[in-house]
N, C-alpha and C positions, 0 to 999 in steps of 0.2 A: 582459585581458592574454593575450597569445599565446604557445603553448608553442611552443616553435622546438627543440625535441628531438628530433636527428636521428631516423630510424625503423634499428631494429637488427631485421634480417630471417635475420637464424640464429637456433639454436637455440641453448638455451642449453648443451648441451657444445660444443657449436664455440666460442662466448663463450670457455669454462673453457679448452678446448686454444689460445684464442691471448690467453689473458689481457685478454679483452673484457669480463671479467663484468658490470662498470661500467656497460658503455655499454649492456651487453642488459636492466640490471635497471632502468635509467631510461628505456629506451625501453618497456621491458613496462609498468613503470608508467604513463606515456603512452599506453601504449594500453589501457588499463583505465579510467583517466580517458576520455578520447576514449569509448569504449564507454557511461557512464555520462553522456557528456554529451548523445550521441545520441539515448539512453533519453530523459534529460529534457526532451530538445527534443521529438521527437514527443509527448510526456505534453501539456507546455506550449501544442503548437501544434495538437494535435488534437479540433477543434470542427464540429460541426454536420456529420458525416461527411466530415471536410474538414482537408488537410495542410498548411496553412501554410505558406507558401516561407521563410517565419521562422526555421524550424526549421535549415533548413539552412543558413540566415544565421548564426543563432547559433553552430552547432561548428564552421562553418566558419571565425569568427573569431578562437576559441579554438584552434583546431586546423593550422585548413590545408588544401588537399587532398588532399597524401600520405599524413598521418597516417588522416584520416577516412577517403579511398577503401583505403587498408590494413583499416583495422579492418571496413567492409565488406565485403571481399572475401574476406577470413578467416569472415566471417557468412556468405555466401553461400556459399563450400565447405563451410561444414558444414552447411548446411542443404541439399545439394544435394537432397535427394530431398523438399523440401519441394513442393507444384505451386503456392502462394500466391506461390513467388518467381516472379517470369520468366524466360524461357528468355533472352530478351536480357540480363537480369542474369546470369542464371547463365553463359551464354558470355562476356562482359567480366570478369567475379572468374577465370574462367580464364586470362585477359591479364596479370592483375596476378602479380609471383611472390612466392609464398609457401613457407615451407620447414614442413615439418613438426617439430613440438616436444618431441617425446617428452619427456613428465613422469612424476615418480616411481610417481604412482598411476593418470596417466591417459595415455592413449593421445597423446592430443596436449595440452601447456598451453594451447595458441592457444584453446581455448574459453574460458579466464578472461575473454577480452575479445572474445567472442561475443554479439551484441547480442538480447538475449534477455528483457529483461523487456517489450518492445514485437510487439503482434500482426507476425506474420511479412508479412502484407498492407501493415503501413503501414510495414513496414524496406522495403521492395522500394519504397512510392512515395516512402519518404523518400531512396533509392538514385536511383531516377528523377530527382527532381529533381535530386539534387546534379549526377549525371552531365551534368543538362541545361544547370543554371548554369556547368557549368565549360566545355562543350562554347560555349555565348555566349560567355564570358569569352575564349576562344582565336579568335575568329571576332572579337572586337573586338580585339584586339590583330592580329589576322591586316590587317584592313581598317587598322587605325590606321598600320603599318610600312607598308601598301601604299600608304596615300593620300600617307604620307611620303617614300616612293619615289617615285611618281607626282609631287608637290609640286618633289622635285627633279631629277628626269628633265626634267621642264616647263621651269624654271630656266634647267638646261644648255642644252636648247635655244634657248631664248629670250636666253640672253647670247651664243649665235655669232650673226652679222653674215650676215643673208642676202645670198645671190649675187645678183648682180645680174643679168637677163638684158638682152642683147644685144638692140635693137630690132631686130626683122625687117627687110628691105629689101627 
């Protein structure tokens, strides 16, 4: 079953000052779930020194990929000083926007849903892949629209009536 819960990317006193608390306290949950489902994909799909494209099948079913690449991107900020992420990760989590969440005790809430019970090595290949699946996924659809353009660009032409040339003399 697919959570289709929008992503609420304020904080939660921006929430409280526009009377959003609602929608940030069922997206935060959402992405604690999504966090936890990450965890147990890599858990589930990490065998023989080896990532399972599974993995990223799984939450991405559950999830989506604005939910997941959010909750990534929040992991990858806060691990910036980690050197097990990549720098290509780390420069794309800076693409994605995220706002900071001042909580009561801690400096930012967004760590509740910090993926963290998984080696920092295998968040960065399980980030890899996803990036990579979604990066195909747009490249097929890119080629699908085009061969359907192309399909009927073709058409057009072929339904006008060529000109007829004039035999030389």
């Amino acid at each position: 079953m697919k959570d289709n819960t929008a992503i609420y990317p304020y904080s939660a006193s921006y929430a409280r000052e526009h009377g959003e608390l609602d929608q940030y306290r069922v997206s935060y949950r959402a992405n604690i779930a999504c966090k936890e489902a990450i965890e147990q994909a890599i858990a589930a799909h990490y065998h023989d020194n080896r990532l399972g494209t599974e993995a990223v099948h799984q939450v991405l079913e559950q999830f989506g990929y604005d939910r997941m690449f959010y909750v990534l991107a929040v992991t990858v900020r806060q691990k910036d000083w980690d050197g097990r992420i990549s720098r290509d990760n780390k420069a794309w989590a800076k693409t994605i926007p995220v706002y900071e969440n001042p909580g009561s005790s801690v400096r930012d809430s967004n760590i509740y849903f910090v993926v963290d019970r998984s080696h920092p090595g295998l968040t960065d290949l399980f980030l890899t892949q996803a990036r990579r699946e979604y990066a195909q996924a747009q490249e097929k659809k890119t080629s699908v629209r085009d061969s359907l353009n192309r399909g009927s660009r073709q058409k057009a032409y072929s339904d006008k009536p060529k000109p007829h040339r004039q035999p030389e003399r």
